[in-house]
N, C-alpha and C positions, 0 to 999 in steps of 0.2 A: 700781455699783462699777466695771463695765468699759462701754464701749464696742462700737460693732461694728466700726468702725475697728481697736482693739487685739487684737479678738477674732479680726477676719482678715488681720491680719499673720502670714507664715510663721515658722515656730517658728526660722530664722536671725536675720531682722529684729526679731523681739523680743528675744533674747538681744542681738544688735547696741543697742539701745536700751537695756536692763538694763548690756550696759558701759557705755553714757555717760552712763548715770546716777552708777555707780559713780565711775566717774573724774569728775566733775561734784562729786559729794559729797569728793571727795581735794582737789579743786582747791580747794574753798569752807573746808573745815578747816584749810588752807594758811593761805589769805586770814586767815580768823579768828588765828590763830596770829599772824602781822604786822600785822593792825589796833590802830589803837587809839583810842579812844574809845569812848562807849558807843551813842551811835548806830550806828557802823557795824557794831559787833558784833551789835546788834541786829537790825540789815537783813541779815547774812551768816545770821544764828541761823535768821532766817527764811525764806531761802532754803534752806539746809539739809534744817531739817524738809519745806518743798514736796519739796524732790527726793526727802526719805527716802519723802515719802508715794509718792510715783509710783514708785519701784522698790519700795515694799512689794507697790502697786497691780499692777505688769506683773509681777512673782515669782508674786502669786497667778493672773494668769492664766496663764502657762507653766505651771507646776505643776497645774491646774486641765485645761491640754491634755495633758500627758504622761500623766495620768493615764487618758485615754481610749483 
């Protein structure tokens, strides 16, 4: 699930990453919103969901280190 890379980044540098995924996912929702076709909406859907994965993924680690 995690990394040891993600595991020892300081609890700034991940929250710092956690926003740019945030703003990552605003910017692609954007995009989608002004695409059009169905390809590209496809490709954007799809990048989405990666990004949602990876900020689900570094939430559960911060959360996982606050708790210690």
């Amino acid at each position: 699930m995690s990394n040891s890379y993600e595991d020892s980044l300081p609890l700034d540098a991940l929250n710092e990453r956690i926003a740019i995924l945030e703003d990552n996912i605003r910017q692609l929702i954007e995009q989608a919103a002004a695409a059009s076709g169905e390809q590209n909406e496809s490709r954007i859907a799809d990048r989405i969901s990666q990004q949602n994965d990876e900020l689900d993924r570094l939430i559960k680690i911060r959360d996982s280190r606050q708790k210690k």
